[in-house]
C-alpha positions in Angstrom: 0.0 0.0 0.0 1.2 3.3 -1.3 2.1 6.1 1.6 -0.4 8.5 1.8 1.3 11.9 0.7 1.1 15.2 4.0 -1.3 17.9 2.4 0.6 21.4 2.9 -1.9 22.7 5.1 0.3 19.9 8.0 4.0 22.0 7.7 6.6 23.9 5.7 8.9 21.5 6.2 8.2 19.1 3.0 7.5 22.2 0.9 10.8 23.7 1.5 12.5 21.1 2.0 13.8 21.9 5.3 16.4 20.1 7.2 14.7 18.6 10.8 15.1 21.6 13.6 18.1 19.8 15.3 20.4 19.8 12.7 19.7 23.1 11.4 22.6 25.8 12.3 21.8 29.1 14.1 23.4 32.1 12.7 24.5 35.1 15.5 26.4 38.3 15.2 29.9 36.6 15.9 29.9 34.6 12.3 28.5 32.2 10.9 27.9 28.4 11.9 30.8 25.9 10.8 28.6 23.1 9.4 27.0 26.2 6.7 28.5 26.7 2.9 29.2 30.5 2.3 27.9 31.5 -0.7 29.8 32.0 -3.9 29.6 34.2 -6.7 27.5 31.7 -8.6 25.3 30.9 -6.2 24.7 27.2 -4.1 21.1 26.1 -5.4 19.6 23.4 -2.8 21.6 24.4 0.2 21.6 26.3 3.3 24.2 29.1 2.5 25.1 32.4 4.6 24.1 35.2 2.2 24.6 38.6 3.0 21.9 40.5 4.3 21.6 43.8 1.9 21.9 41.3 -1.3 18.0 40.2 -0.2 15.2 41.8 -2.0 12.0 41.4 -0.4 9.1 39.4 -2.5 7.0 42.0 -3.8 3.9 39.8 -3.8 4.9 39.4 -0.2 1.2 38.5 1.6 2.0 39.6 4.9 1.3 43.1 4.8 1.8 43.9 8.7 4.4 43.3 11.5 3.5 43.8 15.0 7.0 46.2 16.0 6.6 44.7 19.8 6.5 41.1 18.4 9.6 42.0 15.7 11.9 43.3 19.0 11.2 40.2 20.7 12.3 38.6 18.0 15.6 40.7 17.4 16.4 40.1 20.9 16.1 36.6 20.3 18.6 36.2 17.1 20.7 38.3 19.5 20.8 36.2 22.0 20.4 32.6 20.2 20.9 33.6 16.9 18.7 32.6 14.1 17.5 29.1 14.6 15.2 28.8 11.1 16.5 29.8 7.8 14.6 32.0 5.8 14.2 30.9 2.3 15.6 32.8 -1.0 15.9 31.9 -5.0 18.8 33.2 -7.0 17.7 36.5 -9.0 20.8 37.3 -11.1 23.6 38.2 -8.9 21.2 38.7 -5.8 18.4 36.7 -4.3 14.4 37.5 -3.8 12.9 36.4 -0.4 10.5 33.9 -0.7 9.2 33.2 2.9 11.0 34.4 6.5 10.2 38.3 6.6 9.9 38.6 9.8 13.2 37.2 10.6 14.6 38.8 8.3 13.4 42.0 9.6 14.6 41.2 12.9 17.7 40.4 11.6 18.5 43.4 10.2 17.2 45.0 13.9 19.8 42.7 15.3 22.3 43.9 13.0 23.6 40.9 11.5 25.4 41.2 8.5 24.7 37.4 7.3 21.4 35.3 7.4 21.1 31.6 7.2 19.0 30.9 3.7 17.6 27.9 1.9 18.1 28.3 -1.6 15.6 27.1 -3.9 14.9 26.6 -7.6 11.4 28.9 -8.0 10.0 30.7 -10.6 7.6 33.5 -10.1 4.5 31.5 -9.1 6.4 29.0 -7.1 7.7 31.6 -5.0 4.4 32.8 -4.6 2.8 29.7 -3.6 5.3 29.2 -1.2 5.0 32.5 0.3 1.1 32.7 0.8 0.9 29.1 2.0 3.8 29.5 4.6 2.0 32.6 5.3 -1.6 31.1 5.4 -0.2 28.5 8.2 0.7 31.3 10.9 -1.0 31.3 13.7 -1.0 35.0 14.2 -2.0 36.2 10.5 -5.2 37.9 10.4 -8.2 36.9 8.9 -8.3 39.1 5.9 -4.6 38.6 5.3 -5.2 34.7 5.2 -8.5 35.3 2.9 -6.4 37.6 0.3 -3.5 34.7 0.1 -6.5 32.3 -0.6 -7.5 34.9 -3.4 -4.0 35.0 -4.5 -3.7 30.9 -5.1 -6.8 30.9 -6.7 -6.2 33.6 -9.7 -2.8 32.4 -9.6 -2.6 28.8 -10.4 -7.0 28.8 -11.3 -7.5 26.8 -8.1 -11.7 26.5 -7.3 -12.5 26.5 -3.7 -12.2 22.8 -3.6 -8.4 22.2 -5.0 -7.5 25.2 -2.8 -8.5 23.8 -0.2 -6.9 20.3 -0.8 -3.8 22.6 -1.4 -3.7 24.2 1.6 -4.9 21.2 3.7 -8.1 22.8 4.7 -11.6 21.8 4.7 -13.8 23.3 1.8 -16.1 25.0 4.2 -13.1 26.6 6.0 -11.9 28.2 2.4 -15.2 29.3 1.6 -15.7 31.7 4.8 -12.4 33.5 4.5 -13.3 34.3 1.2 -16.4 35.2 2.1 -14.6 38.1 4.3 -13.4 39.5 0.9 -17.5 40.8 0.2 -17.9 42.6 3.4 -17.1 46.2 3.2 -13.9 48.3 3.4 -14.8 49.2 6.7 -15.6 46.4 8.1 -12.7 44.8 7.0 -9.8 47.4 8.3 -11.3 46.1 11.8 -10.5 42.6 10.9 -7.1 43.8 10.0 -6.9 45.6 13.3 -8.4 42.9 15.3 -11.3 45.0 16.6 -13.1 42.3 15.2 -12.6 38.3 15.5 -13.0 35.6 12.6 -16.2 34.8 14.2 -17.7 38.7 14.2 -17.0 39.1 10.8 -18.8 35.2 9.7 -21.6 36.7 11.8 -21.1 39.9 9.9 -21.2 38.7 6.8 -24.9 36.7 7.1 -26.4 40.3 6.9 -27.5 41.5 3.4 -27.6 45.4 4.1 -24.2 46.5 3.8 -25.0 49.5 6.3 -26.2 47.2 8.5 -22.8 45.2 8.4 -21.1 48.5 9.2 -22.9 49.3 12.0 -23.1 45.9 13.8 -19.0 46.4 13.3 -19.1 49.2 15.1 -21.9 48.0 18.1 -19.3 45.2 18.6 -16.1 47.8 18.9 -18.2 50.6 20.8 -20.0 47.9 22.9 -17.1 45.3 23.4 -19.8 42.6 22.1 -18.9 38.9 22.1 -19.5 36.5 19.2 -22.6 34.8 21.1 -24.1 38.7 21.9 -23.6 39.7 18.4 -25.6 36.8 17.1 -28.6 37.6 19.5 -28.3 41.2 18.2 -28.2 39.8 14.4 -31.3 37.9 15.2 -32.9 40.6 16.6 -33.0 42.5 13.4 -34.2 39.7 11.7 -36.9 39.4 13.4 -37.9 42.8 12.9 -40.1 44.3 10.5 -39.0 46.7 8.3 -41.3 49.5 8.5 -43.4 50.0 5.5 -42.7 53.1 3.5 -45.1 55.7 3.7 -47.1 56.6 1.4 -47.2 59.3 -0.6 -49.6 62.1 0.1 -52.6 62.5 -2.5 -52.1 65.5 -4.8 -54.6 68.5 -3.6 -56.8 69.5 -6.8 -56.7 73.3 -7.2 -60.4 75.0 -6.4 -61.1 75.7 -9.5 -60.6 72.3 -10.2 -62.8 71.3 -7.4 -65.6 73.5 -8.5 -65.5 72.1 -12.1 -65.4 68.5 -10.9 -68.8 69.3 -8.8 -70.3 71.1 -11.7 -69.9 68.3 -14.4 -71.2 65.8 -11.7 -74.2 67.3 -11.5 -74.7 67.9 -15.1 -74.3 64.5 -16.1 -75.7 63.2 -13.1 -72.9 60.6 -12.4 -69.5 60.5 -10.1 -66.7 62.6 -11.8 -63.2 62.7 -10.6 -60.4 65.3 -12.2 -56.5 63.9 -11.5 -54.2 66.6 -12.0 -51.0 65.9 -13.6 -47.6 67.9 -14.4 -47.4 70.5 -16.4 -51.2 71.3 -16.5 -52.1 67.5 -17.9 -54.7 65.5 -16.3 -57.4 63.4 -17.2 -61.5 63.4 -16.2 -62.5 59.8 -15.2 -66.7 59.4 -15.0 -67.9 56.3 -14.1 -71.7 54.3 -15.1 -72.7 51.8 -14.0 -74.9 50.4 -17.2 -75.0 51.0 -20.7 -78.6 52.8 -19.9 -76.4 55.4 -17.9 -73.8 55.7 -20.2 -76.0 55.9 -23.2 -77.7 59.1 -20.8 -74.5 60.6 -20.3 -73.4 60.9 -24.2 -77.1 62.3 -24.5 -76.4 64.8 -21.9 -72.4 65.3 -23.3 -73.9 66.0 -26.6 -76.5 68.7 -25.7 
């Protein structure tokens, strides 16, 4: 029986290829680890090399779009301390080398001042190193919910992934997938409070059950200003459910000028018969007189016709 292949959403460490953690070398501001190749001019493809830090360019389709400063000093303190335990991973660009995954380390590397960075080198080409970005990216713990639902985005137009290979990809469930990207349809708004973490993943599934996108907006808000849990939120969604929306009102009957009155009663009494005048715009209208047989109507042309 064939082994059963780890899905991507279970680790990094078959997608890059990574060495386990306790052979991997840690890199500190005194040099670098024996048992690591220095790089050469040409480049080491499929190794851990020590590549100098300002010949890394960051990945411009980079997911992660923010770093928590207190987190990234912890860190720096860290690599000065221990040094830098993970390498980041690269692939060669010419005579330099684009960052695939490892920001935040290398960040805090370059806090730390180091002047070298442990790297994995690998053989990528633009969508590769994309793929392995967001997914690396996608497994942090600490990414928030609209960065993880745009990396989802990003596989899918990328590589034409529906919700159900993406989710195989990743090594999620379908249902999973589908309400991050879900988050994607709620409002700006709404979703710079996601980014913020004013509002939780299950605010903003709550959130996004409700049509009216004022509505959304302002539960958002009752759950910042109010300091609402997920549970009291629901109650409140459920509320407004259950509530009626009020019926427009209707729009008040146009006033007939007198003269218009007085003509009305004068041709009702003529012809003997109910006669209503509707004023329209710009001096149009129409008479409406009703019968009730053809003996009356028959009377009223007689009486028209006099």
């Amino acid at each position: 029986m064939t082994a059963k292949k780890p899905a991507l959403g279970r680790g990094l460490a078959a997608l890059m290829g990574e060495a386990p953690a306790e052979n991997k070398p840690a890199f500190t501001q005194e040099g670098r680890h024996n048992s690591v190749s220095h790089i050469d001019e040409e480049g080491v493809i499929g190794a851990i090399a020590a590549i100098p830090i300002h010949l890394i360019d960051a990945n411009p389709s980079q997911p992660r779009k923010q770093f928590n400063d207190e987190s990234l000093e912890e860190l720096c303190q860290s690599i000065r301390t221990n040094g830098v335990i993970t390498p980041i991973t690269v692939r060669k660009t010419g005579k330099r080398y684009q960052l695939i995954s490892g920001e935040r380390r290398l960040r805090a590397s370059k806090l730390a001042e180091l002047q070298e960075i442990p790297a994995y080198i690998r053989m990528a080409n633009d969508n590769e190193s994309l793929e392995m970005a967001l997914i690396e990216n996608i497994q942090r713990e600490d990414l928030n919910a609209i960065d993880v639902a745009l990396s989802y985005q990003a596989l899918m137009d990328a590589y034409k992934y529906n919700q159900d290979e993406l989710a195989k990809r990743v090594g999620k469930s379908r249902s999973a997938v589908a309400n991050f990207l879900r988050l994607l349809k709620l409002p700006a708004g709404v979703q710079l409070h996601l980014q913020d973490n004013k509002l939780s993943m299950g605010h903003a599934r709550c959130i996004a059950g409700v049509e009216s996108e004022e509505k959304q907006l302002e539960l958002a808000q009752a759950v910042i200003s109010k300091d609402l849990s997920v549970r009291e939120l629901e109650d409140l969604v459920r509320k407004i459910a259950q509530k009626p929306e009020p019926k427009p009102a209707k729009a008040p009957k146009a006033v007939l000028p007198e003269w218009c009155q007085d003509a009305q009663k004068s041709l009702a009494g003529k012809l003997q018969a109910s006669v209503s005048i509707k004023s329209g715009k710009k001096g149009k209208g129409s008479i409406v007189i009703d019968y009730s047989s053809e003996e009356e109507l028959q009377k009223i042309f007689s009486l028209l016709n006099e």
